[in-house]
C-alpha distance (Angstrom), angle and dihedral (degrees) to the residues before:
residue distance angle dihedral
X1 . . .
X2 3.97 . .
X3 3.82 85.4 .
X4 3.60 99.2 50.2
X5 3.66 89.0 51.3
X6 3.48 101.3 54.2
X7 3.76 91.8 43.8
X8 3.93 81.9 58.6
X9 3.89 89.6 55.7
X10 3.54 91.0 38.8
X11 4.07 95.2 52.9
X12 4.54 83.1 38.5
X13 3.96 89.5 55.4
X14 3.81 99.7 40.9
X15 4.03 82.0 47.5
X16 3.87 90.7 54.7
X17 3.79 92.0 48.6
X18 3.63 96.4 50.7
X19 3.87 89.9 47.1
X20 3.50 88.8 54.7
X21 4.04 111.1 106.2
X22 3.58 131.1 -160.1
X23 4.20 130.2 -179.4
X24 3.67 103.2 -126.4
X25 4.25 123.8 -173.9
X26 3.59 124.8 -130.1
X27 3.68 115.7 -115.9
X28 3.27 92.5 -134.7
X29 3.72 117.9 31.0
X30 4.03 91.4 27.5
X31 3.56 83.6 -138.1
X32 4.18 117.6 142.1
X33 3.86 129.1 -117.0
X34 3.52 137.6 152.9
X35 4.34 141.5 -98.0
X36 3.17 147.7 165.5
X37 3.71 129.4 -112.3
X38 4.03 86.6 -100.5
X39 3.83 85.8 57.6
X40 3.47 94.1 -110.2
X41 3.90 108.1 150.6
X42 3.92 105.8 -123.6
X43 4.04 99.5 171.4
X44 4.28 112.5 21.9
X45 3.67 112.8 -122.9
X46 3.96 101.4 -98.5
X47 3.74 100.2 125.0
X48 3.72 127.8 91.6
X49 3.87 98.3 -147.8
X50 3.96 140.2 22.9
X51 3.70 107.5 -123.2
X52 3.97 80.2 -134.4
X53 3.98 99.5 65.1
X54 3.67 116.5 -156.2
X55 4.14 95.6 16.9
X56 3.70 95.5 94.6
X57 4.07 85.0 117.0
X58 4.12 98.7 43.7
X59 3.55 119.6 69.7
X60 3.69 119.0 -106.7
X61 3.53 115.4 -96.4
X62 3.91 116.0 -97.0
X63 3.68 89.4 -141.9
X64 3.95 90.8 52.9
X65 4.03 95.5 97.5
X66 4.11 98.1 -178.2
X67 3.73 119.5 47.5
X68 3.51 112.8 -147.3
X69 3.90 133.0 -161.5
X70 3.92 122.2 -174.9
X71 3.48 117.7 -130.8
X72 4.18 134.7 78.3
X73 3.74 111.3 -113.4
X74 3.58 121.6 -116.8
X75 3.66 104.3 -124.0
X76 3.69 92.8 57.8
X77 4.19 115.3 107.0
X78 3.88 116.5 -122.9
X79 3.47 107.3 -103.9
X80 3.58 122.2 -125.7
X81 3.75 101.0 -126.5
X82 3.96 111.0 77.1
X83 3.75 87.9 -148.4
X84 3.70 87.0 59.5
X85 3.65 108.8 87.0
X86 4.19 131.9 148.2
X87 3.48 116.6 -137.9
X88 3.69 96.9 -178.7
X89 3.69 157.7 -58.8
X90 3.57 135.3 -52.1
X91 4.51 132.4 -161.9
X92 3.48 131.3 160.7
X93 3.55 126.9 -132.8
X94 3.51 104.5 -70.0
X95 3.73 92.8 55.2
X96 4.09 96.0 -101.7
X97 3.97 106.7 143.5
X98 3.89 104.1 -123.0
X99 4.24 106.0 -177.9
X100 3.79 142.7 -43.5
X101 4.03 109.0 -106.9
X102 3.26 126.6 -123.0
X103 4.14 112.9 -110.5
X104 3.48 112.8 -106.6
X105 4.05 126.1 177.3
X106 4.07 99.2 -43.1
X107 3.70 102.1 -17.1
X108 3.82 143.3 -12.2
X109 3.52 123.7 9.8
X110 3.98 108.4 -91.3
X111 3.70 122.6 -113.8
X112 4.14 104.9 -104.7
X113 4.07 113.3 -176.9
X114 3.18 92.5 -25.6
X115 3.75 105.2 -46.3
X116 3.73 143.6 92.2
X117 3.88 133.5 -159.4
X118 3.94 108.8 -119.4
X119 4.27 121.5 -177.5
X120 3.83 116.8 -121.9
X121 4.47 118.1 178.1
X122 3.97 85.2 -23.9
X123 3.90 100.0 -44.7
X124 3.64 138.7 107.5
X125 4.07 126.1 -122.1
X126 3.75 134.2 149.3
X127 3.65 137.5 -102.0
X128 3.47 131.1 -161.7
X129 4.06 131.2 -133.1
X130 3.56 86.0 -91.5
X131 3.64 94.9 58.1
X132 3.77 99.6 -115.1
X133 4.09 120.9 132.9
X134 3.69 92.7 -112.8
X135 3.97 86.9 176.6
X136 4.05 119.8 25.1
X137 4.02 117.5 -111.9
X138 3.54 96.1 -102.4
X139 3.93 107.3 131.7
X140 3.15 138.1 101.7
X141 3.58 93.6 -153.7
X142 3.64 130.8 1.0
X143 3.68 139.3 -176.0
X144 3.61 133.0 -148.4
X145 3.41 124.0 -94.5
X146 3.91 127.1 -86.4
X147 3.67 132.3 170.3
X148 3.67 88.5 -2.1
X149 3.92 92.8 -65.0
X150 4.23 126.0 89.1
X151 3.89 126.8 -156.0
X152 3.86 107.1 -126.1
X153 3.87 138.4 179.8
X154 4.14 134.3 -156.4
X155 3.74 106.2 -177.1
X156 3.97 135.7 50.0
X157 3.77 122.5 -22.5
X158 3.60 137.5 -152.1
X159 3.70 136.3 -162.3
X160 3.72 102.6 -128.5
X161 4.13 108.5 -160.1
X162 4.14 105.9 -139.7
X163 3.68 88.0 -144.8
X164 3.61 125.6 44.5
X165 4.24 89.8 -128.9
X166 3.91 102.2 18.3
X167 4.07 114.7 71.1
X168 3.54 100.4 178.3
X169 3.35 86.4 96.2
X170 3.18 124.8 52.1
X171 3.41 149.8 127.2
X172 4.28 147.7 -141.2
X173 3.49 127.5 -115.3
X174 3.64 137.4 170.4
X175 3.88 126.1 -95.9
X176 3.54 127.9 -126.5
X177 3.51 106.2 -73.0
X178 3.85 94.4 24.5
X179 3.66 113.3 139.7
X180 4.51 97.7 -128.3
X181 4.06 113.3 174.3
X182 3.33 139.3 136.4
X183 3.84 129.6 -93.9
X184 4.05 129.1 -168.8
X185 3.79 122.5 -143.7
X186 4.25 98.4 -73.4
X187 3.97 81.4 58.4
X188 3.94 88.6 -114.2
X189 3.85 111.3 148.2
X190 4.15 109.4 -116.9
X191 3.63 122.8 -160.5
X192 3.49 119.1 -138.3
X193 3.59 131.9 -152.4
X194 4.10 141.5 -128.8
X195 3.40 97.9 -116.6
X196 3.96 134.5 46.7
X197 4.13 101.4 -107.8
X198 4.09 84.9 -172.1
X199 3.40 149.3 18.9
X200 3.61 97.9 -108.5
X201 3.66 96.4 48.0
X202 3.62 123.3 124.9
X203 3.84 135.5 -125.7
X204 3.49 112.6 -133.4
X205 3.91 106.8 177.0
X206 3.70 112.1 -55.2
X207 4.31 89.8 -16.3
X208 3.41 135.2 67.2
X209 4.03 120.1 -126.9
X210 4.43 119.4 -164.6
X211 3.73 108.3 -116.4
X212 3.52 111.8 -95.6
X213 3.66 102.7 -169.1
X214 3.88 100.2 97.1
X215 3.37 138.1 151.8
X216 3.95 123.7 -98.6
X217 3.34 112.9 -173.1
X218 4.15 151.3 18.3
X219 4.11 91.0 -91.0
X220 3.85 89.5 47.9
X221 3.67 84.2 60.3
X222 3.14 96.3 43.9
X223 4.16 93.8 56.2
X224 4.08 85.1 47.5
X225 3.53 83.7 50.4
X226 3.70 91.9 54.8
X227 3.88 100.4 45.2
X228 4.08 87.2 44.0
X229 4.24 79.1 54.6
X230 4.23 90.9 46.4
X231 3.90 97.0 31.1
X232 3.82 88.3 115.4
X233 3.53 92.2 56.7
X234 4.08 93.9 39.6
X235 3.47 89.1 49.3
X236 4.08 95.7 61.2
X237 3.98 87.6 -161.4
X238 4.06 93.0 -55.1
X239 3.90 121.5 133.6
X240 3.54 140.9 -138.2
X241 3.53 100.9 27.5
X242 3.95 150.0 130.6
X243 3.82 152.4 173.2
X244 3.49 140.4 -125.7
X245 3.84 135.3 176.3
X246 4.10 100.5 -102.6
X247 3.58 96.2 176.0
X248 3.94 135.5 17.6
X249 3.87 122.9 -147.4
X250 3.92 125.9 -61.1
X251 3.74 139.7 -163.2
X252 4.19 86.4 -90.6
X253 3.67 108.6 22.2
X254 4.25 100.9 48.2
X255 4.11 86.5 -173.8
X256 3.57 131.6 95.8
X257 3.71 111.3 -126.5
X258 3.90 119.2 -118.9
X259 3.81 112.5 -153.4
X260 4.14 120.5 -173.9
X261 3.23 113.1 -159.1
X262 4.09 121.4 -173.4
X263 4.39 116.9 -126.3
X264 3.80 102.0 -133.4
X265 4.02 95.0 172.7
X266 3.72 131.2 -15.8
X267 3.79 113.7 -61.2
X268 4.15 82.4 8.5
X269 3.89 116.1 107.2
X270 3.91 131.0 141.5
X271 3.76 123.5 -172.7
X272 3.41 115.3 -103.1
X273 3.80 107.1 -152.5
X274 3.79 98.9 13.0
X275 3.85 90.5 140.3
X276 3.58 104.6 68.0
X277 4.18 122.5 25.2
X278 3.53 111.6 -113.4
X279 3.71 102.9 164.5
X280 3.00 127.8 45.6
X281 4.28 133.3 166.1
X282 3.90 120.3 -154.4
X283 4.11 125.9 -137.3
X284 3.15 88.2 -80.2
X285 3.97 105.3 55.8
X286 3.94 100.5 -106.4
X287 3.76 116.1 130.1
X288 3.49 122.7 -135.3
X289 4.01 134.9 176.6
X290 3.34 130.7 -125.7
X291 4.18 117.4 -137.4
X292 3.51 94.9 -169.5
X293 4.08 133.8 19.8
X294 3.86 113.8 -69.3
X295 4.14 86.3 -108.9
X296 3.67 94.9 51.1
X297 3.64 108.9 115.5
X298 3.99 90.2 -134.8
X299 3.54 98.8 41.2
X300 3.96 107.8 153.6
X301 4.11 118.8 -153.7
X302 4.08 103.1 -143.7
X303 3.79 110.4 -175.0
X304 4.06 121.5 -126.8
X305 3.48 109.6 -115.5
């Protein structure tokens, strides 16, 4: 019996080692890829950066689903949209390519209730943290999503300077003709209307959308429950603000994903951390915080209480 158990550990440890990944750089091209601790080569070295700058010597974190390297490959096409731009490319694992991300800021798109933007033949689409096109690349621009809903274009796009003679910041908008509307988180199209037909509804330019985060269930309740019971503490002396559940539990992040978002006006509310989860609530309603990002290798889970 002794001996079966210890072959057990023995066949659990070698498992763990060869799960174990590490970037590695080519020699000779200085170009990044992937093994395992057995040297095995899991993702070829094709990329010019690790995502993860600086961790070439640690392992990669065996929570850390997606693998990410920074960098657009050079067989790709320009795409004809200027707001369509890939900032690199994204495997799991096992070495299976997944999508290119969209470019966001200084590097990969950020995660956003539970999606990302990802390029496909010169369009924009989402994935979710499982890696799965959840909505096909088939915008010309996109924005991230916000209160469940995101602000999308198919037609001609122009970069639209803020200021007259500074174009670091700028923005896209859609040309005459341009098909701009608003999608929610299936990637259906949802028409708003003039007027506010409840006090939850939200304004989404000149329109007003209903507020589709909701909850679905008795546990849902019982998280709201819960952050209604800690909103003191959440709150950390701010105003005008409140949660909802913006994403529910996946294959490789078991959480559901807490977004606060701060009430400017009535029918006006942005969120206020959507670009790194905070807090999060488990299957079984408790709430926990998250010190670092959900991909950082030393992420710590600290209860609410």
């Amino acid at each position: 019996m002794k001996f079966v158990k210890l072959l057990i550990l023995l066949f659990a440890l070698n498992h763990a080692h060869s799960a174990e990944l590490h970037y590695f750089v080519d020699k000779n091209s200085g170009l990044v890829g992937v093994k395992n601790r057995a040297g095995k080569i899991i993702i070829p070295a094709k990329h010019r950066f690790a995502e993860l700058w600086g961790r070439y010597q640690r392992p990669i974190a065996n929570h850390q689903y997606e693998i990410e390297f920074l960098g657009r490959p050079d067989n790709l096409p320009e795409p004809s949209s200027p707001a369509v731009s890939i900032a690199g490319s994204v495997y799991n694992r096992d070495g299976k390519f997944l999508y290119h991300a969209q470019w966001f800021d200084n590097g990969l798109d950020l995660w956003s209730e539970g999606k990302r933007r990802f390029v496909e033949n010169g369009k924009i689409g989402f994935v979710n943290r499982d890696g799965e096109k959840i909505i096909a690349a088939q915008y010309d621009n996109a924005g991230q999503f916000q209160l469940g809903y995101a602000n999308v274009i198919i037609g001609k796009v122009n970069k639209q300077c803020i200021a007259p003679d500074d174009c670091e910041k700028f923005l896209y908008v859609a040309n005459e003709g341009a098909d701009e509307f608003v999608i929610n988180e299936r990637g259906e199209r949802i028409s708003g209307s003039l007027k506010p037909e409840a006090d939850s509804d939200i304004q989404i330019g000149h329109l007003y959308y209903p507020m589709p985060l909701k909850v679905e269930n008795a546990l849902e309740n019982k998280i709201m429950a819960n952050i209604t019971r800690f909103k003191t503490q959440l709150d950390d002396g701010e105003e005008n603000l409140f949660y909802a559940i913006s994403a529910r539990p996946s294959a490789h992040f078991p959480y559901y994903e807490i977004s606060q978002y701060r009430i400017y006006q009535p029918h006006h509310a942005f969120p206020n951390t959507h670009w790194e989860v905070k807090l999060v609530a488990d299957r079984l309603g408790n709430l926990y915080h998250f010190d670092n990002g959900f991909e950082d290798e030393k992420r710590v889970l600290k209860p609410v209480k």
